[in-house]
C-alpha positions in Angstrom: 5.1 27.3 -12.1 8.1 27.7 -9.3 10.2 25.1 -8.4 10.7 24.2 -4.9 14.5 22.2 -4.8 14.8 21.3 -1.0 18.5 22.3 0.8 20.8 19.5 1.1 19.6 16.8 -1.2 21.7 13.8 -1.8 24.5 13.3 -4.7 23.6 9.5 -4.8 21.6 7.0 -3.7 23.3 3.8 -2.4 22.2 0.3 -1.4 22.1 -0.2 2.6 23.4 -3.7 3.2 24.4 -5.0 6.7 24.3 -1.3 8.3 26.6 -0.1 5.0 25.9 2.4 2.3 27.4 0.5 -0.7 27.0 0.9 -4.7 25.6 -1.9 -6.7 28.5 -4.8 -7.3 28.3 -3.6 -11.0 28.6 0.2 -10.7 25.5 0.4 -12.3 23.2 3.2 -11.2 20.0 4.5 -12.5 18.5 8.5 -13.3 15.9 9.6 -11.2 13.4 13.1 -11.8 11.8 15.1 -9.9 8.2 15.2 -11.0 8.1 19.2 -11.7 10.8 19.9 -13.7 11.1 16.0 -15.1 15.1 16.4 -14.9 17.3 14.2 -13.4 18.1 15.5 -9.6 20.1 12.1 -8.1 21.5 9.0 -9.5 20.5 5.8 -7.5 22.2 2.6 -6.9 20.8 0.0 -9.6 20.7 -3.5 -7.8 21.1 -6.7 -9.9 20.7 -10.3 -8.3 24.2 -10.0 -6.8 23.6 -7.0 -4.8 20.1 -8.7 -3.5 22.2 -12.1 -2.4 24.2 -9.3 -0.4 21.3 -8.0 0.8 19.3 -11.1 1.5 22.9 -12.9 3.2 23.2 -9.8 5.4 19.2 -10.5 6.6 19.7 -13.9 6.8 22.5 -13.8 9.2 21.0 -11.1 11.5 18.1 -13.6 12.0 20.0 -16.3 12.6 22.3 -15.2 15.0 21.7 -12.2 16.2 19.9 -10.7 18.9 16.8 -9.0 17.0 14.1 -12.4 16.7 15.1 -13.3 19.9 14.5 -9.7 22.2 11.0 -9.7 24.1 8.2 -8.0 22.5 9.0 -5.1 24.8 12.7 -4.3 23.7 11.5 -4.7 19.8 8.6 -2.4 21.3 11.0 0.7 22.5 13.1 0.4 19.1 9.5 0.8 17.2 8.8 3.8 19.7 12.0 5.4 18.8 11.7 5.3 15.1 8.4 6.8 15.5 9.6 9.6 17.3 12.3 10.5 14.6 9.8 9.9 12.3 7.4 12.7 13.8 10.8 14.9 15.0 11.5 15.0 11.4 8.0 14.9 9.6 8.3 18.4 8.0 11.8 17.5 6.3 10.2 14.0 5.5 7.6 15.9 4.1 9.2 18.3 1.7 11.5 15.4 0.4 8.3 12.9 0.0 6.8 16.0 -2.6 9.7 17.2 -3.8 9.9 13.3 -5.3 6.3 12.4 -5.9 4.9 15.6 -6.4 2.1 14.7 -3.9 0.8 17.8 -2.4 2.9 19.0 0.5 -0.3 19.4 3.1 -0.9 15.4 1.7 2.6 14.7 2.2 2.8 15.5 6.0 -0.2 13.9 6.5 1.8 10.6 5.6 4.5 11.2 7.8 2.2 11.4 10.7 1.0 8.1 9.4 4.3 6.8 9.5 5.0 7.4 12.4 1.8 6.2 14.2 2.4 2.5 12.0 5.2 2.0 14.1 3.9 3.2 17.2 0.8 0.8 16.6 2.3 -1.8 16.0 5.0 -1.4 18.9 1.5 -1.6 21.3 0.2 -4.4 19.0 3.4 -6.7 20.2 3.1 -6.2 23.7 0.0 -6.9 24.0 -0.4 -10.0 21.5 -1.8 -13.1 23.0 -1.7 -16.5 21.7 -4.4 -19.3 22.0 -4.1 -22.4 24.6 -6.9 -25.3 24.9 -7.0 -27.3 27.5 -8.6 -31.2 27.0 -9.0 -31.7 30.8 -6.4 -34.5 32.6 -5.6 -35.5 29.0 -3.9 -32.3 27.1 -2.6 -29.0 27.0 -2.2 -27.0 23.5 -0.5 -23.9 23.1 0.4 -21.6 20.2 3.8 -20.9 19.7 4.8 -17.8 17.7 8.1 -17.1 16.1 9.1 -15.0 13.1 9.0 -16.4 9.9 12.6 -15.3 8.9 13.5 -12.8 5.6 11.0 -10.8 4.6 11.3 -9.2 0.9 9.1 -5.9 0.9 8.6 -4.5 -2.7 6.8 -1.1 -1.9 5.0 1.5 -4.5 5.5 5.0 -5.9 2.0 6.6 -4.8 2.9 7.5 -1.1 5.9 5.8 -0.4 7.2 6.5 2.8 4.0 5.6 4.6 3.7 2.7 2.8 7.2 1.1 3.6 6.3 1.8 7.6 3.3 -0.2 6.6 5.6 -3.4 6.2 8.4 -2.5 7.7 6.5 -2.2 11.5 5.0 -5.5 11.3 7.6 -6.8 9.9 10.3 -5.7 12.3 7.8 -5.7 15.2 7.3 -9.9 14.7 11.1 -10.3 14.7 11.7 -10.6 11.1 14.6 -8.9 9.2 13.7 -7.1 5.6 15.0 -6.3 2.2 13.2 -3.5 0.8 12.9 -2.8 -2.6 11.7 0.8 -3.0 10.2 2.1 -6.3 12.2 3.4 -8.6 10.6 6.2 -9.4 10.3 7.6 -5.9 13.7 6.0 -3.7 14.4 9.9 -1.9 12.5 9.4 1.3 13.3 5.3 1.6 17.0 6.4 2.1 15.8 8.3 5.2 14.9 4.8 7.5 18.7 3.9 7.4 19.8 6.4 9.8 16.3 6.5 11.3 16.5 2.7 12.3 20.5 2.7 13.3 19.8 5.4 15.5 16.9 4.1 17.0 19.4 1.0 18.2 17.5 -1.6 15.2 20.9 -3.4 14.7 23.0 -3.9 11.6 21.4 -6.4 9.2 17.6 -6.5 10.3 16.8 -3.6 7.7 18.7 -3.9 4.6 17.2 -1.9 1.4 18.2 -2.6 -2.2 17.2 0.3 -5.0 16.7 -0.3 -8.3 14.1 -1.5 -11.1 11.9 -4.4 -10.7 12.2 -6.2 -13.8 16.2 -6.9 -11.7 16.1 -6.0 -8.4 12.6 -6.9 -7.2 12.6 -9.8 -9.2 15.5 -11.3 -7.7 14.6 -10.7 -4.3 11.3 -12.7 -5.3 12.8 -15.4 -6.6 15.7 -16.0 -3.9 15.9 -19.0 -2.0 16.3 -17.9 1.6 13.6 -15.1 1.3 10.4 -17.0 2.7 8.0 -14.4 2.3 6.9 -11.4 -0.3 5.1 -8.7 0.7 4.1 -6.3 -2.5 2.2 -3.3 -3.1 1.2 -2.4 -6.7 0.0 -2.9 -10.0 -2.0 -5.9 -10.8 0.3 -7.6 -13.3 3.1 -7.1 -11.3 1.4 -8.8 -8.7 0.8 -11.6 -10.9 4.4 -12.0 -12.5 5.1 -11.9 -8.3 2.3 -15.2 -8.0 4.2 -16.8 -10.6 8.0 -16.4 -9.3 6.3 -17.2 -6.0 5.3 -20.7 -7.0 8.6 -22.5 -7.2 9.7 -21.5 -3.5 6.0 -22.1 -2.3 6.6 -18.7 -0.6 4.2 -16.6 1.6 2.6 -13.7 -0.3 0.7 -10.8 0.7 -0.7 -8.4 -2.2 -2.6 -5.3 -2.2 -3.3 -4.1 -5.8 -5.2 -2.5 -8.1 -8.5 -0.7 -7.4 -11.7 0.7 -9.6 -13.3 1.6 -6.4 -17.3 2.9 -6.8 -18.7 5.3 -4.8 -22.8 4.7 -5.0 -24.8 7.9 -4.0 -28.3 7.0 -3.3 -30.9 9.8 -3.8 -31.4 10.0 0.5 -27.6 10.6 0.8 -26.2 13.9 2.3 -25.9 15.5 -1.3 -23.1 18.0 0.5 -20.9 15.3 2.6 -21.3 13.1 -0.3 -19.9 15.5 -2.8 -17.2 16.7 -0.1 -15.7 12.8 0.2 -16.4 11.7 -3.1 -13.9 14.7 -4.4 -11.9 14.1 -2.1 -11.6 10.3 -2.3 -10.5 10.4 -6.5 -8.7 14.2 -6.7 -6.8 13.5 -3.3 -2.8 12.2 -3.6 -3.4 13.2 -7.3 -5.5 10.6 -7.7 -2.8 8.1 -7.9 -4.1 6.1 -4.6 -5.3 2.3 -5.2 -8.7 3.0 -2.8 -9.8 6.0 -5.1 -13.6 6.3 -5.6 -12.6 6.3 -9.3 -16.5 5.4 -10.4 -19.2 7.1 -8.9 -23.0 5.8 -9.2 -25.6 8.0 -8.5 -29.2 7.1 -8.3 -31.1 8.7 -11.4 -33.6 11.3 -9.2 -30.3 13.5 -8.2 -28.1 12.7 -11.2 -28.1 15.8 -12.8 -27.7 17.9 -10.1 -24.6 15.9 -8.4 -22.8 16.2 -12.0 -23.6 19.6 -12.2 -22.2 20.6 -8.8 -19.7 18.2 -8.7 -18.0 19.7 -12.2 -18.2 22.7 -10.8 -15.6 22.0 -7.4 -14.2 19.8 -9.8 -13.1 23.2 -12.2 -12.1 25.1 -9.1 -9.8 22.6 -7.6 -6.4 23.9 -7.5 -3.4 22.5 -9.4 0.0 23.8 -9.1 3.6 23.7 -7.2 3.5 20.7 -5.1 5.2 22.6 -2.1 2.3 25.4 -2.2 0.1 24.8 1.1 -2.4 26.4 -1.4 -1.7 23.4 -3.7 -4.8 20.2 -3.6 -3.5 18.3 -7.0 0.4 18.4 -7.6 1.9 17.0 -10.3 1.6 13.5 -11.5 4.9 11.2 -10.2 6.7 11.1 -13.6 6.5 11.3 -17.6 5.6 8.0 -18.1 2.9 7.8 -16.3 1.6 11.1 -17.5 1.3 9.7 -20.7 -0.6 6.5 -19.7 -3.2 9.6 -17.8 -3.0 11.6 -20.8 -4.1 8.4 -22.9 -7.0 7.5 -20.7 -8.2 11.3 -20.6 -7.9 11.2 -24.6 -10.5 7.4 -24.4 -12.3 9.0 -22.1 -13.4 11.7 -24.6 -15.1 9.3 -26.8 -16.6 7.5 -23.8 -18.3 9.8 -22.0 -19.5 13.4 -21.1 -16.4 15.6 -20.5 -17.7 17.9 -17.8 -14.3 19.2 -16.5 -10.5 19.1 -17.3 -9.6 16.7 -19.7 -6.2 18.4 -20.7 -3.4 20.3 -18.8 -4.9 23.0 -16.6 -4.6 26.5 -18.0 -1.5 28.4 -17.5 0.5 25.5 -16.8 2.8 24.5 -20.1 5.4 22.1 -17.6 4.1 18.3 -17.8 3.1 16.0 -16.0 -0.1 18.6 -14.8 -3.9 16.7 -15.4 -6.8 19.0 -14.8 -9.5 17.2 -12.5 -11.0 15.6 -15.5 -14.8 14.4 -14.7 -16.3 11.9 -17.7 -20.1 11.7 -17.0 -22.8 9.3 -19.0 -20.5 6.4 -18.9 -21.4 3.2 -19.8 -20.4 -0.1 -17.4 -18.3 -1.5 -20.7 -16.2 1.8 -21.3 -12.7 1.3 -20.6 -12.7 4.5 -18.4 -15.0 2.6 -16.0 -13.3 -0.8 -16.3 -9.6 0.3 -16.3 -7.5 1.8 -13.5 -6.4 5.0 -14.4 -4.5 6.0 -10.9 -4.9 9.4 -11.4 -7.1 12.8 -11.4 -9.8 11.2 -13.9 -13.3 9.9 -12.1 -16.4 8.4 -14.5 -19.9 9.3 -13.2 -22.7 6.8 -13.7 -26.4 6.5 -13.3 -28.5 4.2 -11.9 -32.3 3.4 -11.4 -32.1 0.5 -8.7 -30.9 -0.9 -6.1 -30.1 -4.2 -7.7 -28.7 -2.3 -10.8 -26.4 -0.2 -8.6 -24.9 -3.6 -7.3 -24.2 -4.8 -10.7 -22.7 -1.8 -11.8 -20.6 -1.8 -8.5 -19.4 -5.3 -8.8 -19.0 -5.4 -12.6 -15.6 -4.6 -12.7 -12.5 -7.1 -12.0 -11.0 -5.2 -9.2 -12.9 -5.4 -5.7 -10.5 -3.3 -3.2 -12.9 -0.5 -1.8 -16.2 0.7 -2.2 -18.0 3.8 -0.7 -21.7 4.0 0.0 -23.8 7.2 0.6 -27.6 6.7 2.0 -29.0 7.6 4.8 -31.0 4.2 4.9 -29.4 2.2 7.3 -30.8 -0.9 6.5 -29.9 -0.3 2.7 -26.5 1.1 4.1 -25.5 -2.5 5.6 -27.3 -4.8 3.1 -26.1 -3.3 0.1 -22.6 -3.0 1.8 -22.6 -6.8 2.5 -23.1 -7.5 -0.7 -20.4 -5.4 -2.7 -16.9 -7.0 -3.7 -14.9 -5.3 -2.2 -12.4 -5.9 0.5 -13.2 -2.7 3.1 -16.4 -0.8 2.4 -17.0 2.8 3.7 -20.5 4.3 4.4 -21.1 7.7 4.2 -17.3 8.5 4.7 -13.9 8.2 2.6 -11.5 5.9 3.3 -10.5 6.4 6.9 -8.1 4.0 8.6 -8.4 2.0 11.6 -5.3 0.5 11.6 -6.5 -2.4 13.7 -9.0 -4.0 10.9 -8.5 -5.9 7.7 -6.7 -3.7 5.0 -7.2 -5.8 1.6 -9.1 -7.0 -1.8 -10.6 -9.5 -3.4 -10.5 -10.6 -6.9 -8.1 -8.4 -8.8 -6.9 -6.3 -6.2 -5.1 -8.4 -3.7 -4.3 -11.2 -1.9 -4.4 -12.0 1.8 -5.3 -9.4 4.7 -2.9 -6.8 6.6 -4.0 -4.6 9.7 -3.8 -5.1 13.6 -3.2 -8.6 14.0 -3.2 -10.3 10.5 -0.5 -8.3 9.9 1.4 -9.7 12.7 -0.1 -13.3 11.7 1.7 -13.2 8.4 5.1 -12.1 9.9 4.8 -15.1 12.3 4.5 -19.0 12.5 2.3 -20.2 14.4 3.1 -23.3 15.7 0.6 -25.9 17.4 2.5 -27.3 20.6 0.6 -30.2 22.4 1.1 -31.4 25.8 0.2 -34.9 27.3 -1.4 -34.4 30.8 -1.7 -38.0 31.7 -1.7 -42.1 29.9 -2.2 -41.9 26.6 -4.7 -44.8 24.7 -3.2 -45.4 21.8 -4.3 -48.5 19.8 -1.7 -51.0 20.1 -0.7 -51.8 16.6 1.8 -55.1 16.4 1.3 -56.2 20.2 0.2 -59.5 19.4 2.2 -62.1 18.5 1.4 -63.9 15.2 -0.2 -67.3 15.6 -2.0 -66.2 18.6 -6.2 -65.9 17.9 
């Protein structure tokens, strides 16, 4: 297996506080690997609770006294343009880094840069053209929302596609007036370092993006619990996200969470057996799997079951894994040893709990780590762990089903509810059965496929709260109710009489 190492990396990592690049108050600094060879390639800045006060002061001030809440949605408009502009000028560079750190395929890996970019571009349109509600109570009232930002936002981001998922806070965030402390994975800090110089040269100004590296268990738990930091907004695991709840609680602070996912993928028997094997491939093997909207279960109706796991262990066996930074390349490697090993357990259960039709080990050839096979589990029961647990990698579980009301059960009888994906050519089946599912953005006869402007979100396990388009906005914001008096106001007359009196 080659090793791509891109030109001009970084020695270090630093903190960027108040438009500096500074070390941790402690000197303390952290390893971090490249996914291919698993050796360290750049020490990073470790932040404790000191370096987030930093951090959070730096925020604070740039919101209270400088110019950034208080520009029309136009001017905060034109900065969002320009970062989007670097962002695309640059996405080939952004690219190669993003892989070179993830091991997400390089084709994958441009495709998020794009995305990047058009976040901020979005939500540079979505400002401008925002309005607000008034009512009007003839001769008696006025009512009108006011917006205004919220204040510090702490943005605790993931290690699955970083850089795209940062832009995914950071333009709302920045586009509602807010200034941010992010708190980048640590696996995966390479491409966060990029938005310092991005932003500064783009005329954001010092303060209103501040970025803290380092663990969570420290830095990300810090920035949760601080007192001047009003509002968390977190991407990840499920447990995290409920140590987050917790540490939330004592500052009553607003939370937005997008989490975990065991996202089903139902084929009925009247499906397209060819699109629905195309985007159900595609929606579990693509970004190595590690992606919370995976179809990581797929249900198929009994009449073509045999035939779908036939065919789809075959594309399954010819899917090809190698060198990240190979255009050839459609499953890199896996984002670090660690995980690898939690995979590798899974693949081991899954053994025991199903049909292994493909994978299930390291592909041939390859002897380096952190390399799964497209591993495809077929027969598997609703109790198994491989259908219950998220895996977040290249593993899927295939399931039959006889009915419609059993495909439901089996679709909702897990404790994640994040995405599901439908296949039927039925439309009235298609909308009924899609109503019904839990699961916070269903797709019919597709994969997932954004339109930035609608709900992005779970329910039950996998999240909390709603981002896209406006919501996204709305939890960047206040909104406060002002009312107007258009005339006399009749108010009951408490205390007017004087005692005595009948």
């Amino acid at each position: 297996m080659s090793h791509h190492v891109p030109e001009g990396l970084p020695g270090e990592l630093k903190h960027y506080i108040g438009g500096q690049l500074v070390d941790s108050v402690s000197g303390k600094t952290f390893d971090v690997l490249d996914p291919v060879s698993n050796t360290p390639y750049v020490t990073a800045a470790a932040g404790q609770a000191e370096d987030v006060d930093r951090a959070v002061a730096a925020a604070r001030t740039a919101f209270a006294e400088g110019p950034w809440p208080r520009l029309v949605p136009r001017a905060r408009a034109r900065v969002l343009n320009k970062i989007a502009d670097a962002v695309e000028a640059q996405d080939a560079r952004l690219a190669e880094l993003e892989t070179f750190d993830t091991g997400l395929p390089i084709t994958q890996a441009l495709g998020q840069a794009q995305r990047a970019a058009e976040n901020f571009r979005f939500f540079a349109d979505l400002v401008v053209a925002q309005a607000d509600d008034t009512y009007q109570v003839p001769g008696r009232q006025v009512n009108y929302v006011h917006r205004k930002p919220v204040g510090v936002a702490g943005l605790i981001t993931p290690w699955n596609t970083p850089f795209m998922l940062e832009s995914w806070k950071l333009a709302p965030a920045l586009a509602s007036g807010c200034t941010v402390v992010l708190k980048p994975a640590e696996f995966t800090p390479l491409s966060a370092s990029l938005w310092a110089a991005i932003f500064a040269d783009a005329g954001l100004p010092d303060g209103v993006f501040n970025l803290v590296n380092g663990f969570g268990e420290e830095a990300g738990d810090a920035l949760v619990k601080h007192p001047d930091v009003p509002l968390i907004s977190f991407t990840g695991e499920s447990t995290t996200g409920q140590t987050i709840f917790r540490n939330c609680a004592t500052g009553l602070k607003g939370m937005s969470m997008e989490l975990g996912g065991k996202s089903p993928a139902i084929v009925f028997a009247d499906a397209d057996l060819d699109a629905a094997l195309d985007s159900t491939l595609f929606g579990v093997f693509s970004l190595n799997g590690e992606r919370c909207t995976a179809g990581s279960r797929i249900l198929v109706e009994r009449p073509i079951y045999d035939e779908f796991c036939e065919r789809y262990a075959e594309r399954a066996r010819n899917i090809v894994v190698g060198d990240p930074h190979d255009p050839a390349t459609e499953v890199g490697a896996l984002v670090h040893p660690e995980h690898y090993d939690k995979v590798m357990r899974y693949v081991e259960l899954g053994k025991s709990e199903g049909r292994l039709l493909a994978g299930g080990g390291r592909p041939s050839g390859v002897d380096s780590r952190n390399y799964v096979a497209p591993t495809v589990f077929a027969d598997v029961a609703p109790d198994a762990r491989i259908f219950q647990e998220e895996i977040f990698g290249p593993v899927v579980a295939l399931t039959p089903f006889d009915t419609e009301a059993e495909a439901l059960a089996l679709a909702n009888g897990v404790k994640y509810g994040l995405a599901a994906y439908l296949w039927t050519s039925n439309l009235e089946r298609a909308h009924t059965f899609a109503q019904s599912v839990e699961a916070g953005m269903v797709w019919l006869n597709s994969h997932n496929v954004r339109d930035l402007r609608t709900p992005f979100g779970g329910v039950k396990a996998s999240g909390l709260g709603q981002e896209g388009g406006y919501r996204s906005l709305d939890f960047y914001t206040h909104q406060q109710a002002i009312h107007v008096s258009l005339g006399p106001v009749h108010t009951a007359r408490f205390g007017s009489v004087r005692k005595g009196q009948s």
